[in-house]
ROLUM-763186 format. One line per field, with one value per residue: residue in three letters; residue number from 1; x, y, z of N, C-alpha, C in turn. Coordinates in Angstrom, 2 decimals. Atoms other than C-alpha are relative to their C-alpha. Example, Ala and Ser with C-alpha at 12.3 -4.5 7.8 and 13.67 -1.06 7.14 Angstrom:
BEGIN
resn <- ALA_SER .
resi <- 1_2 .
npx <- 0.89_-0.82 .
npy <- -1.19_-1.19 .
npz <- 0.00_-0.06 .
capx <- 12.30_13.67 .
capy <- -4.50_-1.06 .
capz <- 7.80_7.14 .
cpx <- 0.90_-0.77 .
cpy <- 1.20_1.09 .
cpz <- 0.00_0.73 .
***
This chain:
BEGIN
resn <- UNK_UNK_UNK_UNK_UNK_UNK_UNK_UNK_UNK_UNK_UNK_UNK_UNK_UNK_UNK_UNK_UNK_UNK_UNK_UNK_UNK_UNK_UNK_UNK_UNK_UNK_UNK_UNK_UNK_UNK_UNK_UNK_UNK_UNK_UNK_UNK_UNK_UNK_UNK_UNK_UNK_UNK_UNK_UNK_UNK_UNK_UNK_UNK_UNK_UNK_UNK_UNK_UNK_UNK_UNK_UNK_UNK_UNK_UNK_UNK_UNK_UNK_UNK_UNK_UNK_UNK_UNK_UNK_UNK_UNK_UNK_UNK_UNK_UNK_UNK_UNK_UNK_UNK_UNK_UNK_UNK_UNK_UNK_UNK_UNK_UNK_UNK_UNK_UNK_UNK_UNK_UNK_UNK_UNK_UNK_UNK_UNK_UNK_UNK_UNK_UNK_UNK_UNK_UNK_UNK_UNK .
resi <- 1_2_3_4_5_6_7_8_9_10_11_12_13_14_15_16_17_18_19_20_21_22_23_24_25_26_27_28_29_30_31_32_33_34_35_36_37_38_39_40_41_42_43_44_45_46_47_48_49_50_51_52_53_54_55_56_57_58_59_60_61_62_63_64_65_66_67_68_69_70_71_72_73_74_75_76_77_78_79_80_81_82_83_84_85_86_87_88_89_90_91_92_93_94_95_96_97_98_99_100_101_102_103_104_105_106 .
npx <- 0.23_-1.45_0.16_-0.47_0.51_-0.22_1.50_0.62_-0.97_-0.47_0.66_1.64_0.57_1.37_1.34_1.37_-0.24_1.12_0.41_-1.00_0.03_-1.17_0.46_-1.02_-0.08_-1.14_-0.84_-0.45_-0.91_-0.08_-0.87_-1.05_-0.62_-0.72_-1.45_-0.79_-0.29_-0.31_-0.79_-0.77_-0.37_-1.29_-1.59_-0.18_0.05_1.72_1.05_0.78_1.75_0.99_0.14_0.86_1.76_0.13_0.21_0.87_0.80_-0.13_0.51_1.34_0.13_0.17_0.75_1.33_-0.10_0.07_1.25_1.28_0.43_0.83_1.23_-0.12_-0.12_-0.88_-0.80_-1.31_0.15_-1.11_-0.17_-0.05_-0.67_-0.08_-0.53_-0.03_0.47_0.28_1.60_0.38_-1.24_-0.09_0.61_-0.13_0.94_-0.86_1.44_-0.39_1.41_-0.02_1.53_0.21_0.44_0.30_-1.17_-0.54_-1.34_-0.05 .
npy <- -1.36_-0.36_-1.69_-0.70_-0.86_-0.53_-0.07_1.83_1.35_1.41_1.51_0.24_-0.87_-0.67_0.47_-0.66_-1.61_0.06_-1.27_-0.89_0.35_-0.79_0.56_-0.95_-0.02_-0.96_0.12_-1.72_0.00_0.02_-0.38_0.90_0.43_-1.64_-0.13_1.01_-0.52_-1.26_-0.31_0.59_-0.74_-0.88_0.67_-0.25_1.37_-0.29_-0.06_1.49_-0.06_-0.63_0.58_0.85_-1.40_0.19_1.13_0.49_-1.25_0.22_1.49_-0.40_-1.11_1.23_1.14_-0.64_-0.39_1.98_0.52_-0.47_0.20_1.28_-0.19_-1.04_1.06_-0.45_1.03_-1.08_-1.54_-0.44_-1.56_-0.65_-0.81_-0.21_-1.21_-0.16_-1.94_-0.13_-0.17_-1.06_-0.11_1.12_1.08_-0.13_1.12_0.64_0.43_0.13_0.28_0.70_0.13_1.01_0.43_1.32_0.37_1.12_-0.22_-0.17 .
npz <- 0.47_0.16_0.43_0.60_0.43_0.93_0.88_0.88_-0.92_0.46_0.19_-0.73_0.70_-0.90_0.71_-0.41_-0.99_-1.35_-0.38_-1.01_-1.28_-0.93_-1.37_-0.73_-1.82_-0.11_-1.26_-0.70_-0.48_-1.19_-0.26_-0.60_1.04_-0.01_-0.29_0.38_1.29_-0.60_-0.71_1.27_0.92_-0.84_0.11_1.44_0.54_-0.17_-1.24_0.16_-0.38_1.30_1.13_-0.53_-0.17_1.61_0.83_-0.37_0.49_1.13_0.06_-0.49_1.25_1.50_0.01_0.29_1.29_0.81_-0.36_0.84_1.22_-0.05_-0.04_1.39_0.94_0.77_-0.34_0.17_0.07_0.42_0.14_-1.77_-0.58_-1.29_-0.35_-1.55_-0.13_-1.50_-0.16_-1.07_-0.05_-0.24_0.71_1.76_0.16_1.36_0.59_1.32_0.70_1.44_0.57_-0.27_1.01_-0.21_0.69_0.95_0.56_1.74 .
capx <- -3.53_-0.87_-0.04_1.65_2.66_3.28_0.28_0.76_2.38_4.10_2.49_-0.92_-3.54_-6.00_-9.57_-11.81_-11.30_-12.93_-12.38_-10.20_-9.66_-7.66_-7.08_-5.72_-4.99_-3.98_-1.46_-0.87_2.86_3.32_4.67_6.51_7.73_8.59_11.14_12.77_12.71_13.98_16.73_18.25_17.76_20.46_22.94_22.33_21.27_17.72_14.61_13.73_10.27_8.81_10.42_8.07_5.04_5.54_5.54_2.85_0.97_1.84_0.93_-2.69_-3.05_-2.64_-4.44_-7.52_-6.70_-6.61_-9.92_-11.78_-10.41_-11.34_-14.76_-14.45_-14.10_-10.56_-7.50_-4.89_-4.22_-2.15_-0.65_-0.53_0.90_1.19_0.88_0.93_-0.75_-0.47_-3.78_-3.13_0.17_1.55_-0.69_-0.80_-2.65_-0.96_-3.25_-2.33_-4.89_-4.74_-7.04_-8.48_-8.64_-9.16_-6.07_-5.65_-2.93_-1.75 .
capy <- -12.11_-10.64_-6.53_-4.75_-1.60_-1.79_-1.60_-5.34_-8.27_-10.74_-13.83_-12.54_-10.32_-8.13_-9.28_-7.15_-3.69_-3.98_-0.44_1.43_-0.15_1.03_0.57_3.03_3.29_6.15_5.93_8.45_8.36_6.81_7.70_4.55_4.41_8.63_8.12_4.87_7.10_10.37_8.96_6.61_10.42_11.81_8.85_8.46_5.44_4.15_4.85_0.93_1.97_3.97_1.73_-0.86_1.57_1.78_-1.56_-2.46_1.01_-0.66_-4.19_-3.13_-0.71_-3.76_-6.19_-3.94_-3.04_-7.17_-7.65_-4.66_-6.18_-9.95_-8.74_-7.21_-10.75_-9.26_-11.92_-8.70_-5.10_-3.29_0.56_0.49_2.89_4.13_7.69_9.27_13.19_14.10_13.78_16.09_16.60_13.48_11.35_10.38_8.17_5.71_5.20_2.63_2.32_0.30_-0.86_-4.13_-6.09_-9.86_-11.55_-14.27_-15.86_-15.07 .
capz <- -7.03_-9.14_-8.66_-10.35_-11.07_-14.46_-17.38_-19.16_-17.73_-19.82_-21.37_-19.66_-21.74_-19.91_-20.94_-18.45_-16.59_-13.13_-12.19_-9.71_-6.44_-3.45_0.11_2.67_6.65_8.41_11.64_14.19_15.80_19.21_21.87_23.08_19.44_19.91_22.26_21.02_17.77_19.69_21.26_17.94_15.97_18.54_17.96_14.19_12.00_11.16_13.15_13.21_14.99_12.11_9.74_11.29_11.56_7.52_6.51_8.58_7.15_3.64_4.36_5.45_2.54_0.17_1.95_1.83_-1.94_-2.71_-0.67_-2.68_-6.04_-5.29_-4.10_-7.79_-9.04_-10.53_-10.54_-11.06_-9.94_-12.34_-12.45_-8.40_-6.67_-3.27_-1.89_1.50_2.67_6.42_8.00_11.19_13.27_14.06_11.97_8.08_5.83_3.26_0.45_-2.43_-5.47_-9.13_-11.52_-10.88_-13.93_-15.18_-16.86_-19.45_-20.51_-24.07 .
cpx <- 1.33_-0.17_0.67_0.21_0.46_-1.28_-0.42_0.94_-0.10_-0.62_-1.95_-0.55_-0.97_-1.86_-1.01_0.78_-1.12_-0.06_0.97_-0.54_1.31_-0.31_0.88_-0.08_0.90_0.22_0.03_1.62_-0.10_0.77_0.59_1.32_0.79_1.24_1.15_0.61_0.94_1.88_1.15_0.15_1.22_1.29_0.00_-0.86_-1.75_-1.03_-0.72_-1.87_-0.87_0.08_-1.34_-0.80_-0.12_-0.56_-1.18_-1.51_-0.11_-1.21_-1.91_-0.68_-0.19_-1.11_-1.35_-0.34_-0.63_-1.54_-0.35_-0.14_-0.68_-1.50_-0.59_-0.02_1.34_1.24_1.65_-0.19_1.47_0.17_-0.06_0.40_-0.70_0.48_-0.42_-0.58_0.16_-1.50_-0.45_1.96_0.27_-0.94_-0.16_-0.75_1.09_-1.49_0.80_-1.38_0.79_-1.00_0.16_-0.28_-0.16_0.97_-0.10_1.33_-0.22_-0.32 .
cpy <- 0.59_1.90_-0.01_1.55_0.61_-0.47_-1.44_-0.85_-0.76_-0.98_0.13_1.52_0.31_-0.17_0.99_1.02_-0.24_1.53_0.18_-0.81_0.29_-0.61_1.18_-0.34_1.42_-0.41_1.46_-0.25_-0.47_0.06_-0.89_0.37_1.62_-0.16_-0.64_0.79_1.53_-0.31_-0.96_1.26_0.63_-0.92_-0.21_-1.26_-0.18_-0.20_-0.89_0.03_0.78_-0.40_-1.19_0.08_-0.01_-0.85_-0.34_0.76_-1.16_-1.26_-0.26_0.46_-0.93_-1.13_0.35_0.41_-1.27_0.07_1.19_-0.46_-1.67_0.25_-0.06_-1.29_0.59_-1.17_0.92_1.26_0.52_1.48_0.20_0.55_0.56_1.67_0.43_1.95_-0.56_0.67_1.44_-0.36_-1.13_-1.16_-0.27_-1.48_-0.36_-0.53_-1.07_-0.25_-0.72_-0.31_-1.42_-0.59_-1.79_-0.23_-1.28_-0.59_-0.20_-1.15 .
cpz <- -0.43_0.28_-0.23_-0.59_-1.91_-0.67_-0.42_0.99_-1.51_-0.41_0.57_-1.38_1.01_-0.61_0.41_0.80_0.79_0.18_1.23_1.62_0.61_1.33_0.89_1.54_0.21_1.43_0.38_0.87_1.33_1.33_0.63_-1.24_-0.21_0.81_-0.14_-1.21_0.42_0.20_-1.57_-1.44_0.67_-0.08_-1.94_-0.19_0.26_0.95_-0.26_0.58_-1.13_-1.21_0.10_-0.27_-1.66_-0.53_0.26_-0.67_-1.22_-0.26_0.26_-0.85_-0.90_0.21_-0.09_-1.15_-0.40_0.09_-1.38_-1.64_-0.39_0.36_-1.57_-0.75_-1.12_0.60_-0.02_0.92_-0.63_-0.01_1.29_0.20_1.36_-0.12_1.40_0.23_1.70_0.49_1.17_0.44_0.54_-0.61_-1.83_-0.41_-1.19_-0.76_-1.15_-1.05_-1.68_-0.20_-0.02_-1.63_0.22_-0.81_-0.33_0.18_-1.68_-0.97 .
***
């Protein structure tokens, strides 16, 4: 599955538009990961527990994007992008979405 967030790719032609597929998760902050994060904002330098909490947000977000565009019978997702709203206090959702298409090559 290729994504992408740009419109064409290279050497490939877009043949079919599947249609908008996405995938999101939302996290809520925890508190093991609050005070590991509490006490590394009082000495400086990055807060390795929420970088964590991210990726993992991210990595979830995509793999649920992939599934809805292979369901989709789509071999691409292009124009992806990733955005984030806070759901409540301490919690937020990462959403990414693109359009599932079918790709040639040229």
């Amino acid at each position: 599955m290729i994504i992408t967030t740009t419109e064409n790719i290279p050497g490939k032609k877009i043949v079919k538009i599947l249609g908008l597929v996405r995938g999101n998760t939302i996290r809520a902050r925890h508190l093991g990961r609050d005070i590991g994060a509490f006490f590394r904002g009082m000495i400086g330098g990055e807060i390795v527990e929420y970088t964590k909490m991210l990726a993992e947000s991210r990595e979830q977000a995509l793999d649920r994007m992939v599934k809805e565009a292979e369901d989709l019978g789509a071999n691409a997702v292009v124009m992806a992008r990733f955005s984030t709203s806070s759901m409540m206090q301490g919690a937020a959702e990462l959403l990414v979405y693109g359009t599932a298409v079918i790709l040639e090559d040229e």
